[in-house]
N, C-alpha and C positions, 0 to 999 in steps of 0.2 A: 568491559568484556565485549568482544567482537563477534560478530557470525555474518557467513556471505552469505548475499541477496536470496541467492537462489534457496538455500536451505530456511529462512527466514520468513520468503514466500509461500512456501510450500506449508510451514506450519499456521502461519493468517489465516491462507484462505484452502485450504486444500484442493485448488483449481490446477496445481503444478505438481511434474514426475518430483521425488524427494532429491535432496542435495545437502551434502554437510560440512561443516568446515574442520580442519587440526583443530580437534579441541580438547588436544591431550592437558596441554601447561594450565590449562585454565579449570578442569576439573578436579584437580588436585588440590588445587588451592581454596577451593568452594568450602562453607561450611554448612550443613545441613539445617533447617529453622529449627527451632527449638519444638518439641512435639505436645500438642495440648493436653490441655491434665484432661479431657473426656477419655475416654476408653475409645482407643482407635477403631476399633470397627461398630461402635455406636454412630447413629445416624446423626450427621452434619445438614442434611437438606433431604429433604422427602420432593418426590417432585412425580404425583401421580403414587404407582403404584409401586414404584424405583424410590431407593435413599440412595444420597451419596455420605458416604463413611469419612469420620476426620481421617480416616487412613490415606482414602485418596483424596481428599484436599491438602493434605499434607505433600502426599507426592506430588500432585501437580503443581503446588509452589516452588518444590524443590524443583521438578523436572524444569520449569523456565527459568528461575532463575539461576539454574546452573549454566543455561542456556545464555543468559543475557536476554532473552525475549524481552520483547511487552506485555502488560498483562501480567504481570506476576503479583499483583498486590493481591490481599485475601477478598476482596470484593471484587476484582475483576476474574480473580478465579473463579470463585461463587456463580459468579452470571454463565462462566466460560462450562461450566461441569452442569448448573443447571440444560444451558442451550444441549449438551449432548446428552444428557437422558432424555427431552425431548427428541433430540433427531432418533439415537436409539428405539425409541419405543415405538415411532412413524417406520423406520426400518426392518424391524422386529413383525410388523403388524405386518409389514409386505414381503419377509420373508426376504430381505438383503442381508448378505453379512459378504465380509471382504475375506475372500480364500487365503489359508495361510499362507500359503506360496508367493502370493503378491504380496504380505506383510512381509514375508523375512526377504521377498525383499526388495523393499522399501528400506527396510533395515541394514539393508547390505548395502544400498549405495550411499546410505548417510556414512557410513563407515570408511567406504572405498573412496567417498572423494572428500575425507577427512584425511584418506594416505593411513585408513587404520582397517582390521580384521575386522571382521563381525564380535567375535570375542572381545579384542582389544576395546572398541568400542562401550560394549554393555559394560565390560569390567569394570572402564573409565565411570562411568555413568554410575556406580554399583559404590566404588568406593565415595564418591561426591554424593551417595544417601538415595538413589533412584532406583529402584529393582525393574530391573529388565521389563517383567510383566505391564509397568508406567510405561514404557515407550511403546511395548506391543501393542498396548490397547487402545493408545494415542493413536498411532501409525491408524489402526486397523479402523479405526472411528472416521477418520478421514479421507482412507481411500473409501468405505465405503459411503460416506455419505458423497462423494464426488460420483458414483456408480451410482445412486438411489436417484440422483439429481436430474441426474444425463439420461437414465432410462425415463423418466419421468416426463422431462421437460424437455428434453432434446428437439423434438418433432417442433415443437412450437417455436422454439431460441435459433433456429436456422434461418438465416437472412436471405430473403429471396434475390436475384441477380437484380434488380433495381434498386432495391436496396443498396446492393456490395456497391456497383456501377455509383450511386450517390452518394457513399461515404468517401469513394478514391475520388471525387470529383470528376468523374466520365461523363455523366448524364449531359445531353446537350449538347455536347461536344467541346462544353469549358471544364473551370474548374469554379467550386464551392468557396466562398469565402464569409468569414462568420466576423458579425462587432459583437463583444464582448463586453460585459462589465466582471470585476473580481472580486471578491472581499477575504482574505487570507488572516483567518484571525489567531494568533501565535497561544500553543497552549502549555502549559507547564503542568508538572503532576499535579501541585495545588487545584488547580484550575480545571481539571477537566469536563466535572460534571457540570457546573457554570458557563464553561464555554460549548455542552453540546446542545445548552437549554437555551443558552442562546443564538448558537446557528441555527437550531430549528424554529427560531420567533422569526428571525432575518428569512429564511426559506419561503414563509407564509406570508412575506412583504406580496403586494400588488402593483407596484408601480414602478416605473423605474425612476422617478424624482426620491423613492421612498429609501430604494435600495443605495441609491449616488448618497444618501445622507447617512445610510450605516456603515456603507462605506469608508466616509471621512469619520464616520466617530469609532469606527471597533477597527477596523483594516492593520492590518501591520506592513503592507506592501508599501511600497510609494508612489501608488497611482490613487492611494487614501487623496493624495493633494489635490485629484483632478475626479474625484467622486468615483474612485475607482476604474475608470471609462480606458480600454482599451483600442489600441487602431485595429483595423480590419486586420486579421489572418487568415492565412488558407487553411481551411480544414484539414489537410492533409501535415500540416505542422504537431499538430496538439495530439499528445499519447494516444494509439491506437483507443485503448477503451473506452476516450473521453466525447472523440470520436461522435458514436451512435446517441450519447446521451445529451451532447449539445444537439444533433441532428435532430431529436425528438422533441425540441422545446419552441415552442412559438414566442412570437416578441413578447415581451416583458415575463414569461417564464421563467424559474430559478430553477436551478439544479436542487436535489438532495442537498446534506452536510457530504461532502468526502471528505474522509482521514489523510491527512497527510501527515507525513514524521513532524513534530510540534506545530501542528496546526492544524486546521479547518479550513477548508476552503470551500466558497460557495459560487456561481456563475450565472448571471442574467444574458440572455441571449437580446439585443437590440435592435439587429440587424441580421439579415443572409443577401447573398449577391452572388449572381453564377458570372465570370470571369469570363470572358473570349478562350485563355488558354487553361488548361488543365493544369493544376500544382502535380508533379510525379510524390508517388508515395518515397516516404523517407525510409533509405533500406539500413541506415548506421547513422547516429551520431558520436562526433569526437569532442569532447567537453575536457574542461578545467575546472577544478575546485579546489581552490587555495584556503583555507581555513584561519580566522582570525581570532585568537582569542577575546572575548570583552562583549561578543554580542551583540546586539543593537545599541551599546551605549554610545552617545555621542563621539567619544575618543575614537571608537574602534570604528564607530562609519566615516568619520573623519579620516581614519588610515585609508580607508578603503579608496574613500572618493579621491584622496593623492594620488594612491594604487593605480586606482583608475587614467587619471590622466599619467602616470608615466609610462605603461606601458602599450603595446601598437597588437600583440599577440600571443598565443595562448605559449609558447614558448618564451618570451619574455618574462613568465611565473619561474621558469627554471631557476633562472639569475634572482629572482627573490628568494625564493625559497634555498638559495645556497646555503650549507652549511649549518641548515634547520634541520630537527628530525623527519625523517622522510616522511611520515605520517603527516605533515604542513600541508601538503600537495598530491592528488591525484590527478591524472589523466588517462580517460576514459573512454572508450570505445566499444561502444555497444548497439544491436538495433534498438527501437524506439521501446518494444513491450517488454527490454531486461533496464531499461532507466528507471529510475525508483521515480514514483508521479509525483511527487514537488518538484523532483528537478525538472521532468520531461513538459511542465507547465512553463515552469521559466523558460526552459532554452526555446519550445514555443515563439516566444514573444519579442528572442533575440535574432538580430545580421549576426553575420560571421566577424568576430572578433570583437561583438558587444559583451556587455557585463550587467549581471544581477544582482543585489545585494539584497536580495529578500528573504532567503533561506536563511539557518541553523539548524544547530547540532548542538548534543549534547544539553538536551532542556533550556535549549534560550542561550547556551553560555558561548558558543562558538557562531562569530559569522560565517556564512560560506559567500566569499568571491569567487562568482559560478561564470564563465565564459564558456562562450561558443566557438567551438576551434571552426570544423566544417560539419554541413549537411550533405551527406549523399545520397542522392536522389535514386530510385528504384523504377531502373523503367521497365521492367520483367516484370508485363502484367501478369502471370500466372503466379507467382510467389505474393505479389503485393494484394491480389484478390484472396489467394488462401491466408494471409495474414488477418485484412481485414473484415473476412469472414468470421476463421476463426474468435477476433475480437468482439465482433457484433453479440454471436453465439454466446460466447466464455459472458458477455455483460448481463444477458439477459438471464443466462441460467442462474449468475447469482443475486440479479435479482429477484427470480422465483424462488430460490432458495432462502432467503432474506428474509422475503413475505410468510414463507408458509411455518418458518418458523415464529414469525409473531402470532401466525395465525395458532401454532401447535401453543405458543408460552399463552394466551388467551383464553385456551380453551382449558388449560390446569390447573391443579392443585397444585400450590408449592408452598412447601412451609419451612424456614430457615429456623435451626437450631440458635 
């Protein structure tokens, strides 16, 4: 089951306006989970002086997995239902709540660029086992914790103009270039909680002889071969929000875990080097991703790397992908902050007309042969500074946001049924 970027983003992190996809055919077909022999509105999770009821754990398994989201296992809702009665109760205390008028509508444009009513919508949603009041409260949880956030922490997450000036690579009057190290380590449902115990051992490495050797031993990329070790890029390549967080890191530094769609990825900073010329911020990239079934199994990176040598251009996947279902092949055009960040990492690290075989889909089962058609450069410093403002900002709120909710789950009571 499918949903677009935008609508997808927007329920992650509640940092974006709402967006929704036609999700008529697919609600229909849904069937609701089976409902727990406790009495639905007995307490599922106490959490302080709030319970969450098996009635809404119920709906919220139903509400994403109707969805196709992530998250929809009964443990990942658990964490997902406790974290909002903590932000709730931080909310509550400060007297935040998101006016209904910006709920419905929130509500109206998941609908509207689903090509559905508001009605039509909830109905959908109503027959596949969701009551309306599941999405209101969803909605209304998220815009206002994005409002609680922003009143809060706003004043602080604002980039001062040397800042903005040394994330575009102006300062000096070159441009910024960063060495990298990567370690991308590929995760499957099995796997998850294993593999975030282990990006966070790899995060707390000290070295970079330390990190080159977890590199080659956990990596799923193929720079595993060379201890993970990237060439020099310009800053101005790597996804807006990636951005500020490499800028912040001194040598031998590692990044946090980030989530990427089946995987983890981590980054050691090696090097920085200011340039004679300035890299222009990138205002669109045009991508390829031809999708191979098999995986990383030998067979199918074997296709690939044929793949690879026979064609010259992101147009010569057309003639592969002849007479395949169109779903084989996407070509993509987007600025840098609507690229989903696994890919905007790869294409990163690519020339115009290279290729990546380091991504998947679909839990490890699909390669993605990812090309870089072109970059086009942003020389409109007024748009390219309000971008990467905005990005600076948007990173740092969530990471205050991040923190104070560890700090709110720390200082609680919670007790699971």
């Amino acid at each position: 089951m499918q949903l677009i970027s935008g609508f997808s983003r927007f329920l992650r992190s509640g940092w974006h306006k709402p967006v929704a996809p036609a999700l008529a055919a697919v609600f229909l077909a849904f069937s609701a989970p089976q409902v727990s022999a406790q009495s639905l509105f007995s307490p599922a999770i106490r959490v302080n002086q709030d319970i969450v009821t098996w009635y809404e754990l119920e709906q919220r398994l139903q509400f994403l997995n109707v969805l196709g989201l992530p998250g929809g296992s009964e443990a990942d809702v658990r964490e997902a239902l406790i974290e909002e009665k903590l932000r709730k109760q931080a909310m509550r205390e400060a007297g935040v709540e998101a006016a209904p008028e910006a709920v419905q509508l929130g509500i109206d444009e998941f609908a509207s660029r689903g090509q559905l009513s508001t009605e039509q919508f909830l109905q959908l949603l109503g027959e596949a086992g969701v009551d309306p009041e599941t999405v209101r409260d969803y909605v209304a949880d998220q815009l206002a914790w994005r409002d609680y956030i922003s009143s809060r922490y706003l004043s602080q997450a604002r980039p001062t103009e040397d800042e903005i000036d040394r994330a575009l690579g102006q300062t000096g009057g070159g441009g910024l270039q960063v060495l990298l190290s990567e370690i991308i380590i590929p995760v499957n449902p099995q796997t998850v909680a294993q593999t975030e115990l282990l990006a966070e051992e790899i995060s707390r490495l000290e070295s970079i002889e330390a990190f080159s050797a977890a590199a080659a031993q956990y990596s799923g990329a193929a720079t595993r071969n060379d201890g993970g070790r990237l060439d020099w890029l310009n800053i101005s390549n790597l996804p807006p929000a990636l951005q500020p967080v490499i800028l912040g890191l001194q040598n031998g530094e590692i990044t946090d875990p980030i989530s990427l769609p089946n995987a983890i990825a981590l980054f050691q900073l090696r090097g920085l080097r200011e340039v004679a010329t300035a890299a222009p911020a990138i205002s669109k990239l045009d991508y390829a991703a031809y999708y191979l079934p098999g995986g990383r199994s030998s067979e199918t990176l074997s296709r690939a790397a044929a793949l690879r040598e026979e064609i010259d251009t992101c147009d010569d996947l057309y003639g592969v992908a002849k007479d395949q279902p169109v779903e084989v092949l996407d070509r993509i055009e987007a600025s840098p902050s609507e690229v989903p960040r696994d890919i905007a990492v790869e294409l990163a690290k690519l020339d115009r007309n290279e290729v990546s075989t380091n991504l998947t889909r679909n839990n490890g089962q699909t390669l993605v042969f990812l090309m870089l058609c072109t970059r086009t450069r942003d020389l409109g410093e007024n748009t390219s500074r309000a971008d990467v403002a905005n990005a600076l900002a948007q990173q740092r709120l969530q990471a205050f946001a991040a923190s104070l909710v560890e700090q709110l789950r720390a200082d609680a009571t919670i007790v699971q049924e």
